[in-house]
Every structure is written in structure tokens, then in C-alpha cells.
N, C-alpha and C positions, 0 to 999 in steps of 0.2 A: 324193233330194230333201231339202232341208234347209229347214226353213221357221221363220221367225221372228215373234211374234207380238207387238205392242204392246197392253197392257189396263191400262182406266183405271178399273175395279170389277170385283172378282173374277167378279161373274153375269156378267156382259157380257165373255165368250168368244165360240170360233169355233163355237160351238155345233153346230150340224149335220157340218159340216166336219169334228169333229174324227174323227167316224166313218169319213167316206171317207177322211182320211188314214190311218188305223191302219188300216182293209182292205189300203190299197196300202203299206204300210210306210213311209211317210215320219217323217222325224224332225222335229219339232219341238218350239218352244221357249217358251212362256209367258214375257213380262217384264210385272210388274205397275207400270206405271209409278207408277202413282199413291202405292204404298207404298215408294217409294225405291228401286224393282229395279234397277240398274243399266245400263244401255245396255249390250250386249256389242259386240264387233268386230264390224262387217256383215259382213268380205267370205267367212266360211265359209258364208254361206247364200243360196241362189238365190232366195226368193221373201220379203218381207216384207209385213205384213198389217196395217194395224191397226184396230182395234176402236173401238166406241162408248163413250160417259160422259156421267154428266150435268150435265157442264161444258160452258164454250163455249171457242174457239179466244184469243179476247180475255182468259179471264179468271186471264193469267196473274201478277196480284198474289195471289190465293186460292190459284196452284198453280203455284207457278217449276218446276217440271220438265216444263211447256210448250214451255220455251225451247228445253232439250236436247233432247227429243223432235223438235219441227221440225225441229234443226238435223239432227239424223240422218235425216228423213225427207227431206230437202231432199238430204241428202248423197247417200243410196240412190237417189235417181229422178232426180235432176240430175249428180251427178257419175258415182257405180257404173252407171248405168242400169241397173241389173234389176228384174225385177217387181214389181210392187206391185198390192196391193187391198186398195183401203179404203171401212170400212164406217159410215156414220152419220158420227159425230165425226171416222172416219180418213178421210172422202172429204172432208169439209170439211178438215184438216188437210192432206193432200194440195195440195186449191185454193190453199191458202195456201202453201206451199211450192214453187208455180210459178211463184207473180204472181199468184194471183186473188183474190178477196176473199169473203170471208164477212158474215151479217150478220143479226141475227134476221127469220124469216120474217115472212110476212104476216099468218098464220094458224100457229096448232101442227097438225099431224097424226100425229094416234095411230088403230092401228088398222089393218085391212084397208083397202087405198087402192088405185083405180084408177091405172095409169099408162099409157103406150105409147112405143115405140123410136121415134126420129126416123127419117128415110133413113138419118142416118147410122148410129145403131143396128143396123137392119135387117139391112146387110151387113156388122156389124161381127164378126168372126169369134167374140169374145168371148160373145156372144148368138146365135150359131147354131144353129137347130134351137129355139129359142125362140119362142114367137108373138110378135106387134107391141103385142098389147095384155096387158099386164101384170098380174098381182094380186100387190101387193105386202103389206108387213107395214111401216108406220110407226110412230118415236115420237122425234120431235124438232119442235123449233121455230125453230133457227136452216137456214140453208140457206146453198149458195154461189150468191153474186149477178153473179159475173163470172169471167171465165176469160180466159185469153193465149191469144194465134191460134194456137198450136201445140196445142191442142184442143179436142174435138170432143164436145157434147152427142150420148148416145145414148140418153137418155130423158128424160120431161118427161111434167108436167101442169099442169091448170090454177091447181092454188096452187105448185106450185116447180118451175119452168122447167130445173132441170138435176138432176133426180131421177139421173142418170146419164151419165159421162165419163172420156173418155180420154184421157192427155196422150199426146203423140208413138206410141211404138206398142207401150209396155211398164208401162203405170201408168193403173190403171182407181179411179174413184171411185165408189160407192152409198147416197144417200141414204139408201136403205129398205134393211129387217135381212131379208135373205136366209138370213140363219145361224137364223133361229128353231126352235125345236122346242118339244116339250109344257110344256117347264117356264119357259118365256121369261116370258109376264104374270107370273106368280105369282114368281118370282125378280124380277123386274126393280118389282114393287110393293112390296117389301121397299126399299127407297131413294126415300127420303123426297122427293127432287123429280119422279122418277119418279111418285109416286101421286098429285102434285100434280097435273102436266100431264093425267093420264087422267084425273083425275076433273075439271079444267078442262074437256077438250075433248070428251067423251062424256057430265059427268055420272056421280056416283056411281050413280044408279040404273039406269043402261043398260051397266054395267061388267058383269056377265051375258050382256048378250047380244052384246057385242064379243068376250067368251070363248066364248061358241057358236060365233059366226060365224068367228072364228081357227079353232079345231079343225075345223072345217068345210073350213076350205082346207087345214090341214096336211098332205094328202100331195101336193098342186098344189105347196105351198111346198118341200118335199122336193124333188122332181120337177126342180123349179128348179135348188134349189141344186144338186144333182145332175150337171146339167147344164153348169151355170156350172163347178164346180169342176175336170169333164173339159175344156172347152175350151181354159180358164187351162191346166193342168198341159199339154195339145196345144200350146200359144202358146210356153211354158217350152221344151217338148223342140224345137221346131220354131227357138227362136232360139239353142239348144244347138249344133243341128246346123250352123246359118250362121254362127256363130263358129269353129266346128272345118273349113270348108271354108276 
């Protein structure tokens, strides 16, 4: 397994992930977009990933390596069709690279957030063995506002209606940071619009008890990603095998 990884600020890795990959020996590749990393050839690696930032999809007069980014993302899931997961920034990116549209939210959510799997969710193989009702980990403000008929919401709440999706049957989008571990707040408040939005949307003085209440869920969050990350590598070997038939 070869796996390639898009990041748009060095904290904002595959953070939990990167554990279960190095258990199972997969190789993978860190590109820092953000600091001029290069795009490499896609077609040596079978999953591509990309990560979060605290930029928007729009805002590529501040950051023209928006442009290449997309076009490669675009390229991976529409022309190569192989896997894809993306998280925060990379599900919105995704959206955009099908037809859909992005757009700032209604509200920001930072924080431990309620969500639940649609029907479609529910039997979606991607989420198997997952409950319907969700505890997630937010921190963004933008969301995707539309999607092409060839996908399919599998989660949602009441402030962003597609917290989670799937284009066709090989390219998954996530809202919320499933990848979190111990060090995610305290890294991620280190960047300076990062500690805007948390202390916008919680309040400086309730920034405490958001960090209780995270450590409180982190091995639920584990558990998760855990989870998510066997089913993806099962979807990988399973669309292996129906190539090779």
C-alpha cells in the first residue's frame, strides 16, 4: 500500500493514521503543499488523502498552489479513479473538484460536535460497524453547500447538512478531524487563525473545558478512526481484487 498525503500546515497531518499505517507497513508520503512541495506523479500510489488548513478553497489569490492542488485532486478521483479521503479542507476540496460547491458556514464549529449517518451513511460500507450517531472533533467555518447527483450525504447535522460523502464508489469527504490525537488543540492553537476561530466560538475562558471534554472522548476518537481506517484499506483491497478478475 502506497499512500500519498496532501498538507497545507505542517500540524495538520494524518495524525492518528499515521500509527495504524506504520503497524501495517504501508509506505507513505507527506507533500507540504503549502511550502512549495511539489506534486509527485500519482499513478505509483493507490490511496490519496488530503488534510486540513486554515485557508479556504476560494482563497487562491493568498495561495496559487490551490490551483495545482485541485487540478491533481480532480485528476486522482475523476480521471485515475482511486481512492481518496479527505479531511476538513480536503473534503471541501474534493466537493469542489466534482462540481460541488463550497461556501462559508452558517456558524463556525470548533470542538466536540454531535453528528449522525443518513440511511445512506448507515449502509455505507465505509462506516461499518460504526454507530449512527456520531461524536465528532470540529474546527472549521467554511462547509460544502452542494454536491452532483453522483453523491451521496452520509452524515449531517444541524449546522452543516453534509458533515460527510461519497462521490461514486471510491472518494470519501469528512467534515470533522477524525485524525485527532493528544497533541491536536495545543498544535493547532499554535496558528494564529486557528486560535481566532476557538476563541470566537467557545470563548477564551471556556478553552479549558473544550480541552477536558476532547480528552474525555479521545479513545471513542481513536476507536473511530480505527475503524474508519480498516474499512477504507477492506474497500482498497476489495476494488484490487475486481480489477485483477
Amino acid at each position: 500500500m502506497r499512500i500519498l498525503v496532501f498538507q497545507h500546515v505542517d500540524v495538520e497531518h494524518p495524525g492518528v493514521f499515521r500509527e495504524f499505517w506504520s503497524d501495517a507497513g504501508f509506505d507513505w508520503d507527506a507533500i507540504e503543499i503549502d511550502a512549495g512541495d511539489p506534486i509527485p506523479v500519482l499513478e505509483p500510489y493507490d490511496l490519496l488523502v488530503v488534510m486540513g488548513g486554515p485557508m479556504d478553497v476560494w482563497d487562491v489569490d493568498l495561495h496559487p498552489w490551490l490551483l495545482p492542488e485541485k487540478s491533481a485532486i480532480r485528476r486522482w478521483v475523476l480521471d485515475l479513479e482511486r481512492p481518496f479521503l479527505g479531511i476538513c479542507l480536503g473534503h471541501q476540496l474534493l466537493a469542489e473538484a466534482i462540481g460541488g460547491k463550497v461556501a462559508p458556514g452558517r456558524r463556525s464549529e470548533v470542538g466536540p460536535t454531535p453528528a449522525r449517518l443518513t440511511p445512506a451513511g448507515q449502509t455505507d460500507p465505509f462506516f461499518a460497524g460504526i454507530s449512527a450517531d456520531l461524536e465528532t472533533f470540529q474546527w472549521h467555518s467554511a462547509e460544502v453547500s452542494d454536491l452532483p447527483e453522483d453523491a451521496a450525504i452520509l452524515a449531517e447535522n444541524e449546522v452543516c447538512a453534509i458533515q460527510a460523502f461519497r462521490f461514486r464508489r471510491h472518494a470519501y469527504g469528512l467534515q470533522y478531524h477524525v485524525e485527532i490525537t493528544d497533541r491536536t488543540i495545543a498544535e493547532w492553537r499554535e496558528i494564529p487563525a486557528y486560535k481566532a476561530s476557538l476563541e470566537e466560538a467557545v470563548g477564551e475562558e471556556n478553552i479549558p473545558k473544550l480541552v477536558a471534554e476532547t480528552d474525555r472522548r479521545l479513545p471513542a476518537y481513536r476507536a473511530t478512526a480505527e475503524r474508519l481506517n480498516t474499512n477504507l484499506m477492506s474497500l482498497i483491497n476489495a476494488d484490487r481484487l475486481a480489477s485483477v478478475r
